[in-house]
Structures are given as structure tokens and as C-alpha cells.
C-alpha positions as a Markdown table, in Angstrom:
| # | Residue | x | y | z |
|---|---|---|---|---|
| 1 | Unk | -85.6 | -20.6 | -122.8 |
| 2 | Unk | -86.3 | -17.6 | -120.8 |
| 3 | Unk | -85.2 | -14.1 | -120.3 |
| 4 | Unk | -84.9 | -11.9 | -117.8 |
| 5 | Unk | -85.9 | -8.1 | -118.7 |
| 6 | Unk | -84.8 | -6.2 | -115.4 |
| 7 | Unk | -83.3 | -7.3 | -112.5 |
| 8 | Unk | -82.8 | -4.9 | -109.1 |
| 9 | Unk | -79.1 | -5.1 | -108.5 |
| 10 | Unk | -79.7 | -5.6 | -105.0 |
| 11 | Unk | -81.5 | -9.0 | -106.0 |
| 12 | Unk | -78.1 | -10.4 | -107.5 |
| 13 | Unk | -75.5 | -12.5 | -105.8 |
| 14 | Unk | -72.4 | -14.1 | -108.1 |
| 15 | Unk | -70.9 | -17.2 | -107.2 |
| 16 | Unk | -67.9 | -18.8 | -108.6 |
| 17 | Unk | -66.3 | -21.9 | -109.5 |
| 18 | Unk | -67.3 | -24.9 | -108.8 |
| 19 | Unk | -70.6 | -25.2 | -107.7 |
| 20 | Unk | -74.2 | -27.2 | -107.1 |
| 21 | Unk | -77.2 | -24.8 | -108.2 |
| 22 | Unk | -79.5 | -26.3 | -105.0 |
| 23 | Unk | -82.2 | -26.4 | -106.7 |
| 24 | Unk | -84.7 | -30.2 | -106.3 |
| 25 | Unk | -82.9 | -31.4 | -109.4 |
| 26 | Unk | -79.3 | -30.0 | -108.0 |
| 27 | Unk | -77.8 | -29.9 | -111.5 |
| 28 | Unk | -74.2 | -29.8 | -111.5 |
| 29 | Unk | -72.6 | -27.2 | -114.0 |
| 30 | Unk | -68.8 | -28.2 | -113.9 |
| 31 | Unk | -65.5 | -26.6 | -113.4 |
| 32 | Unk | -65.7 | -23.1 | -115.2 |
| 33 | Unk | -69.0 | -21.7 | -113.8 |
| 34 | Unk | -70.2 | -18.6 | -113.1 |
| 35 | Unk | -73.6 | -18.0 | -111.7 |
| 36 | Unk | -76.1 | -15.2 | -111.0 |
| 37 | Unk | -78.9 | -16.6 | -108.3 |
| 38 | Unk | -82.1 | -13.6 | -108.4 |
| 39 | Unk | -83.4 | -14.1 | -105.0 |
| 40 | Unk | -86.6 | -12.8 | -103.5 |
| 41 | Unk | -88.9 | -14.0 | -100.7 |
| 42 | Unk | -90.8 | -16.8 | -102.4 |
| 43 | Unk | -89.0 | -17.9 | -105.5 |
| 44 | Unk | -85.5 | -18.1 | -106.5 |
| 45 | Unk | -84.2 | -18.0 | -110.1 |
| 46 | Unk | -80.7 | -19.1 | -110.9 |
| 47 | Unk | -78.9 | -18.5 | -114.2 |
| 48 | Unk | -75.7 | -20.6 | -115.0 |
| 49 | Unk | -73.0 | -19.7 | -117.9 |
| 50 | Unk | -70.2 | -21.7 | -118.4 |
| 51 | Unk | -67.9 | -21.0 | -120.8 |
| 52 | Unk | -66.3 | -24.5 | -122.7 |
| 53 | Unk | -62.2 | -24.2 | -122.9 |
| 54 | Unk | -62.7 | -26.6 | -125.8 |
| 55 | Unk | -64.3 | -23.8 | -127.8 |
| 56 | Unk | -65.8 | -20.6 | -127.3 |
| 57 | Unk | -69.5 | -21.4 | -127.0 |
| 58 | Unk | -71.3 | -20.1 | -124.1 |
| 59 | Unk | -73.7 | -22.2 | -122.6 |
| 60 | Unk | -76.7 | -20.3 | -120.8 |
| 61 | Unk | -78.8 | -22.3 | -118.6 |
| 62 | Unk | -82.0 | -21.0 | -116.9 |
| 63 | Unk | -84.0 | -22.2 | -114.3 |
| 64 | Unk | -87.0 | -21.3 | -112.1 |
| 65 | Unk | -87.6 | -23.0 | -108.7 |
| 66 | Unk | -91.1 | -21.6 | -107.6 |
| 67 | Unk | -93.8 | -19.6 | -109.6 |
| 68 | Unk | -94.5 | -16.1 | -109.1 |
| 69 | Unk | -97.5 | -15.3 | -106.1 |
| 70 | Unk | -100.0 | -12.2 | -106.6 |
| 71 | Unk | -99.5 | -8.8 | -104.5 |
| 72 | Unk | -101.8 | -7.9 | -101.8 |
| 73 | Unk | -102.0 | -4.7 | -104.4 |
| 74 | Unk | -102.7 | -7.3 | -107.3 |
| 75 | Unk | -105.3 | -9.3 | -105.4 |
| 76 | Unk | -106.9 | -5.9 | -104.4 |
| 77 | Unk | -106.8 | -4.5 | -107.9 |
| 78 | Unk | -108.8 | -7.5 | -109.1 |
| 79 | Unk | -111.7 | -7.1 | -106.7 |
| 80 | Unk | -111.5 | -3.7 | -107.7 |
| 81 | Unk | -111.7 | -4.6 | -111.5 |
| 82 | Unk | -114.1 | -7.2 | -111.2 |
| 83 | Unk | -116.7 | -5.2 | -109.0 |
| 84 | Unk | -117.0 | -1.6 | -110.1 |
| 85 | Unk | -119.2 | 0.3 | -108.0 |
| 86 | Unk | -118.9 | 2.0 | -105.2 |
| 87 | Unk | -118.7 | 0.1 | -102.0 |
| 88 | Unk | -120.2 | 2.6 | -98.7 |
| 89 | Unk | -116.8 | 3.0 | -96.6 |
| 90 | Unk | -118.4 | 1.5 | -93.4 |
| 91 | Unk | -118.4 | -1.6 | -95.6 |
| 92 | Unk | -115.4 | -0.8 | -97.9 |
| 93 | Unk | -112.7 | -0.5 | -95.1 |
| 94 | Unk | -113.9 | -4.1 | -93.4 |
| 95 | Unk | -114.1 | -5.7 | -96.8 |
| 96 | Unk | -110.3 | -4.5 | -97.5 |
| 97 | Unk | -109.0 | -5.4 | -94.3 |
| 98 | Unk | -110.6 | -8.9 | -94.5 |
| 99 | Unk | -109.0 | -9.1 | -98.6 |
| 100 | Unk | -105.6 | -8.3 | -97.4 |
| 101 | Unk | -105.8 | -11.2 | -94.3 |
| 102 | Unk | -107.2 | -13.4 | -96.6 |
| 103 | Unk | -104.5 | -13.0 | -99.3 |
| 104 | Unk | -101.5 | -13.4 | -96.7 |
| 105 | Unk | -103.3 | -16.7 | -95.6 |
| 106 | Unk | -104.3 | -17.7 | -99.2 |
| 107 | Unk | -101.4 | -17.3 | -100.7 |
| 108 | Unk | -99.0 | -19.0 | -97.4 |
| 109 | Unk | -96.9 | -22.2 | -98.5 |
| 110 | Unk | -99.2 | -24.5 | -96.0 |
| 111 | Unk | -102.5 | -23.4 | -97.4 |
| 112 | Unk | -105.0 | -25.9 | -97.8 |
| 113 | Unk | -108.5 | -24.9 | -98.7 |
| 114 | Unk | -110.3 | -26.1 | -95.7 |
| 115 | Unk | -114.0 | -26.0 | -94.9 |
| 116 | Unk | -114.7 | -25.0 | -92.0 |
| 117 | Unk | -112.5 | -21.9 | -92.4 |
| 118 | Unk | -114.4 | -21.3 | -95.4 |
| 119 | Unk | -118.4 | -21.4 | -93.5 |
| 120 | Unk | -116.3 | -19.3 | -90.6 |
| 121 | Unk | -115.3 | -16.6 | -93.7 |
| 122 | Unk | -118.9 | -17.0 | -94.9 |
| 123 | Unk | -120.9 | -16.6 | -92.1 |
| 124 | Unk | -118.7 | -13.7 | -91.7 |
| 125 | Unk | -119.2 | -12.0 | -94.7 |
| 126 | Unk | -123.0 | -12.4 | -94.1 |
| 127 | Unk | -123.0 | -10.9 | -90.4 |
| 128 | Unk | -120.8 | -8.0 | -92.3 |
| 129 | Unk | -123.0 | -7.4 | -94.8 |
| 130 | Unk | -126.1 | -7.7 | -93.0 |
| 131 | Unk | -127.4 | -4.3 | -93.6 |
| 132 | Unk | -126.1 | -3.7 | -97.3 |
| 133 | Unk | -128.6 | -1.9 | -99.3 |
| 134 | Unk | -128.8 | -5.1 | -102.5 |
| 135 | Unk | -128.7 | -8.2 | -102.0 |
| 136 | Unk | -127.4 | -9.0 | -105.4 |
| 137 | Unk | -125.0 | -6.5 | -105.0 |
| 138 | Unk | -124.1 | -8.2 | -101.5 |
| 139 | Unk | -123.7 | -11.5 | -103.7 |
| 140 | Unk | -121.6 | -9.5 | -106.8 |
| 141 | Unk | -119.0 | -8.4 | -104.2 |
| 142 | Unk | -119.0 | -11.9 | -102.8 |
| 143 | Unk | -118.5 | -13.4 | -106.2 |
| 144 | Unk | -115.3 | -10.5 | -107.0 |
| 145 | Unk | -114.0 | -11.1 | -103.7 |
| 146 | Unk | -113.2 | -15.0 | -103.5 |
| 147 | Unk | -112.4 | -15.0 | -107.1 |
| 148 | Unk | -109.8 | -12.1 | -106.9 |
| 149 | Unk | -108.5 | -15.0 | -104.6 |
| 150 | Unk | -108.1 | -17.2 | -107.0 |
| 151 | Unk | -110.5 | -19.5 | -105.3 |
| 152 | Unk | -114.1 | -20.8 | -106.2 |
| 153 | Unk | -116.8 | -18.7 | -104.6 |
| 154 | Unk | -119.5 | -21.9 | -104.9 |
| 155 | Unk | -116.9 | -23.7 | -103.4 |
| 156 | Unk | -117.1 | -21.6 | -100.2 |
| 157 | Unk | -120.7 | -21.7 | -100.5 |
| 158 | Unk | -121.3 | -25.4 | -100.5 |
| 159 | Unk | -121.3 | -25.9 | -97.5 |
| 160 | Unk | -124.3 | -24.1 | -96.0 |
């Protein structure tokens, strides 16, 4: 069963009486039903009590309809975690720029890893980095990059 810690008030809707969570399962919860639906822009968590007027039990039921996605901030923070050194700023402000595009097309309902975006991003990156001092540092901050995505860095690789 899960819990819910903290919730922003203006997150929080009521509904009353008789009601269909719409949820893919649509679960029906009956006659004396009040229900709290969190919202936000990708997922949407509904919690159902009912209270029986055979007895006082209350029933608690909790349900989540989509996972939570990484932050821009979050995806940034792990690039920044996984590649510690410095990064020149002539490079630093393309790379971020690229990381935030990439995230916001990564992390779209429709996105399918596709490979020719994927040599496009590469060949990219390689024209970018052209003049960076180390090449295995060029590689390293490949490497931090497409997995801060989530994604598989030989994946994008493969295909050159």
C-alpha cells in the first residue's frame, strides 16, 4: 500500500458521491465515496475512502496511473555527478543546452529511440567537440551525458 508524505494543496481536487476513478481499470468504488485525485502534468494519483454503513471500517484504496519522469534539474544533476571536472564554458553552455533539448524529447510520451536521430546527435557531439583538449575526456563526458539520459551510450554509437 502506499503513502503519500506531502501533498501541495493546490494539487488536490475532492469529488463526491458516486463516482468512476478513470483510471485504465476504471474501478468503481460505490455509493459512499469520497475521493482526493493528486494531479500534476504527467501522472495522476487518486486515493479513494469509503466509509461501509455496515460498520465503521474505512477502506483506503490507492492507485497510481503513470510513473514519476526525471527533472531537467535531475537529468542535469546526473551528468554533473557522473562527470566531475570542469567542462571549458565555450563547451559547457552548448553541452547544457543540448542536455535540456534532449531531456524534453527523451522524456516526451511518443519517444522512441530512433537511429538516425541518434548518428544526427552523434555526429553532433563530434563536430561540438572537435577541438576539446582529451579525447578520453571527450568520450567520459559522452558516456555521463547519454546515460544521465537513461539511455545506452554504445547504443548511440553503434551505428557509425
Amino acid at each position: 500500500m502506499a503513502a503519500v508524505t506531502s501533498v501541495s494543496l493546490s494539487a488536490i481536487c475532492w469529488t463526491y458521491g458516486e463516482r468512476k476513478v478513470n483510471t485504465s481499470s476504471a474501478i468503481y468504488l460505490g455509493s459512499n465515496f469520497d475521493g482526493v485525485r493528486f494531479r500534476s502534468s504527467i501522472s495522476c494519483n487518486c486515493v479513494g475512502v469509503r466509509a461501509s454503513s455496515s460498520s465503521s471500517r474505512l477502506v483506503v484504496r490507492c492507485m497510481s496511473t503513470a510513473s514519476d519522469l526525471p527533472t531537467v534539474s535531475e537529468t542535469k544533476f546526473k551528468f554533473l555527478r557522473a562527470y566531475k571536472r570542469p567542462i571549458p564554458s565555450v563547451y559547457n553552455t552548448v553541452l547544457q543546452e543540448l542536455i535540456v533539448q534532449q531531456h524534453l524529447m527523451r522524456y516526451k510520451r511518443s519517444y522512441r529511440y530512433d537511429p538516425v536521430f541518434a548518428l544526427g546527435f552523434v555526429t553532433v557531439y563530434d563536430q561540438l567537440m572537435e577541438g576539446y583538449p582529451s579525447d578520453e575526456d571527450r568520450d567520459a563526458i559522452f558516456q555521463a551525458y547519454i546515460k544521465a539520459l537513461n539511455e545506452e551510450p554504445e547504443q548511440y554509437r553503434s551505428y557509425l
